[in-house]
C-alpha positions, -999 to 999 in steps of 0.1 A, spaced: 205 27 -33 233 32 -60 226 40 -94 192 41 -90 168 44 -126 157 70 -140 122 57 -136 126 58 -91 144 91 -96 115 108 -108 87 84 -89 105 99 -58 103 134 -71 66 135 -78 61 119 -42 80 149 -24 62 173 -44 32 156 -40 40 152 3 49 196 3 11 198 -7 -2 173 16 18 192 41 2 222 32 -32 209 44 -27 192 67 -47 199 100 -68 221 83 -101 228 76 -104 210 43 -131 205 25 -142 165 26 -165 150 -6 -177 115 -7 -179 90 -32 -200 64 -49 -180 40 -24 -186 61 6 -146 68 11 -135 107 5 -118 126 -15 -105 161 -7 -85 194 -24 -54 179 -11 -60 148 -33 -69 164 -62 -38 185 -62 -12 161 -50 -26 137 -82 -22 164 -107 15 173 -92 22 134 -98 9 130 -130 26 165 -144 61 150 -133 56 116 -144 37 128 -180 65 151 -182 93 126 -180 73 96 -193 49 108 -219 44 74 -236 36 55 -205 2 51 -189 -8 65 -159 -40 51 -131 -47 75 -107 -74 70 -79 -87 105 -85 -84 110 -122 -86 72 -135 -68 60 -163 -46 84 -184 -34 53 -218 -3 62 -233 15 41 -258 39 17 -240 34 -15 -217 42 9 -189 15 18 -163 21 40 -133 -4 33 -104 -6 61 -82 -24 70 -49 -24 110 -40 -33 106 -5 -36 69 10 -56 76 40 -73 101 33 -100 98 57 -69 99 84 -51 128 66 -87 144 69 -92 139 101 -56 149 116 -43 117 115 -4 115 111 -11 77 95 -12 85 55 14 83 25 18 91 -15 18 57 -34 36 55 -66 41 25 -84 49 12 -122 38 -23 -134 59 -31 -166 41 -64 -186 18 -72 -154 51 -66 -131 56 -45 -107 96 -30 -112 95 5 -91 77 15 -61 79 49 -36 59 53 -5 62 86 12 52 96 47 53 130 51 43 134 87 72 114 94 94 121 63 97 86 54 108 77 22 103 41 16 114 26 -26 125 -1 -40 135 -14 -76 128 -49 -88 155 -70 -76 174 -42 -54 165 -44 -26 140 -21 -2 151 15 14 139 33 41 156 72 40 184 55 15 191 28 43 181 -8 35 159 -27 52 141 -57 57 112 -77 75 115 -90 111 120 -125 122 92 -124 148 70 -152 155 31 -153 162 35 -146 198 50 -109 189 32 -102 157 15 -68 153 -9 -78 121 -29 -53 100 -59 -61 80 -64 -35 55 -103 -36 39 -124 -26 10 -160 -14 14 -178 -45 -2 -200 -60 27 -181 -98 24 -148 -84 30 -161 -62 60 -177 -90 77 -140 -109 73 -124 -81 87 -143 -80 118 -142 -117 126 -103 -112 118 -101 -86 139 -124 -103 170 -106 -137 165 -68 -135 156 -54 -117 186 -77 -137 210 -66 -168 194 -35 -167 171 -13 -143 176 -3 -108 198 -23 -79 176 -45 -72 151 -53 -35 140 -64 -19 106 -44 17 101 -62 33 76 -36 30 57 -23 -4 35 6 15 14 22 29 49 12 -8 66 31 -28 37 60 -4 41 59 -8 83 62 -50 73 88 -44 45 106 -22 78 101 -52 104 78 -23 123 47 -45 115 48 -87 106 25 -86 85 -7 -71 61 -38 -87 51 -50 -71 18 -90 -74 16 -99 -61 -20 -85 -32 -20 -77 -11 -55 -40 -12 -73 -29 24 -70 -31 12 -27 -11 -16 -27 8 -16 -55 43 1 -44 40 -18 -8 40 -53 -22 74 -48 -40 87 -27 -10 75 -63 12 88 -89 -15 127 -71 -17 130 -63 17 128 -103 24 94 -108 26 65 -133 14 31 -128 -2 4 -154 -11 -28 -151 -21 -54 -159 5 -50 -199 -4 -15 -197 0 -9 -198 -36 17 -176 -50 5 -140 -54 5 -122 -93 0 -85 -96 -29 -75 -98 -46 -98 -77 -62 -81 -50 -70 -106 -20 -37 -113 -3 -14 -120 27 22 -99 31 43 -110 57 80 -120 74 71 -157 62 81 -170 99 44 -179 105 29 -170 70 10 -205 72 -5 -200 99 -24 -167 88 -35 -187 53 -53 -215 76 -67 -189 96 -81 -171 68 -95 -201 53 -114 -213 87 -129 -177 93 -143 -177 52 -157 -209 59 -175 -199 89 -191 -171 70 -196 -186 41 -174 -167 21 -159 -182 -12 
């Protein structure tokens, strides 16, 4: 991308700093602690958060910054940074190359810059509101496959209604709808493998900002469409939500809707 802001330069920064750490520990013995929620944090976390917030506070010292490990830092302008040290973790943990440094920033409820590193893979997936999506400072864009070769993720939170979707999503979609279902660990790398055309789409089950965030813009300017769950257009920060190619982005929403139904779900 040309002429890129001053706001990506520096997101992209703090996400290869933050991706040196992660390399650091990774597949080591690192210390794992658990949450209220029952996901885990770890060093790595903790230090790849405070790497991120030193470069953007630096550069950015009236904006705001939500971090999964440190919460909400308020500065004084509309600008909020959402940022996730370590998606994955319980995959980076566990010496699982599927994990990524999310940073996003939301100006006036919108969401205008997003980076999504891999550093396993030394991806570097950003975009800027209406320029367009990069992979390694090539553009890209979501497939054109239909149902019959879809690879579809569902990505989960821990509340007990949204696993019980998952698993009949899970049991029911590739047996009945389309090729592949399968949950990564992962939603920021999974919105950046649809925003790529590596995945065809990304059910988001109430998950938090800082892990979605940077993906949805990466989906919505490399071509790609996302609804909320009734097929109604999606509005950051709504957290329920279907990313996709569009070529059979119906057809997911109906699905969806039958499986809530038959567990009762509103």
């Amino acid at each position: 991308m040309e002429n890129k802001s001053k706001e990506l330069e520096i997101a992209i920064q703090a996400a290869l700093e933050a991706g040196k750490i992660l390399e650091k520990y990774f597949e080591t013995e690192i210390l794992q602690d658990a949450k209220e929620d029952q996901s885990i944090t770890t060093l790595a976390d903790k230090e790849s958060e405070e790497v991120i917030k030193r470069i953007l506070g630096n550069a950015f010292p009236e904006h705001s910054i939500f971090g999964e490990e440190t919460g909400m830092t308020v500065g004084k302008s509309d600008h909020v940074w959402h940022v996730d040290p370590i998606d994955g973790t319980r995959n980076f943990a566990n010496g699982i190359p599927l994990f990524a440094v999310s940073i996003a920033l939301v100006m006036n409820g919108e969401v205008i810059e997003a980076v999504v590193y891999s550093p396993a893979t030394r991806s570097l997936f950003y975009a800027s509101k209406g320029k367009g999506a990069y992979l390694n400072d090539k553009k890209i864009s979501v497939s054109k496959d239909d149902k019959n070769r879809a690879i579809v993720t569902v990505s989960p939170s821990q509340r007990d209604d949204d696993k019980k979707l998952v698993r009949e999503l899970l049991y029911y979609l590739p047996k009945n709808v389309i090729r592949s279902v399968r949950d990564l660990g992962c939603a920021a790398l999974e919105l950046a493998y649809v925003a790529r055309g590596g995945l065809e789409a990304n059910i988001d089950i109430g998950l938090f900002t800082y892990d979605f965030t940077a993906g949805t813009l990466l989906v919505q300017e490399a071509g790609g469409k996302i609804t909320n769950f009734d097929g109604s257009p999606w509005k950051f920060p709504a957290n329920y939500f279907i990313a996709s190619n569009g070529v059979f982005h119906d057809l997911l929403v109906e699905e969806i809707k039958k499986q809530k139904e038959k567990l009762g779900i509103k």
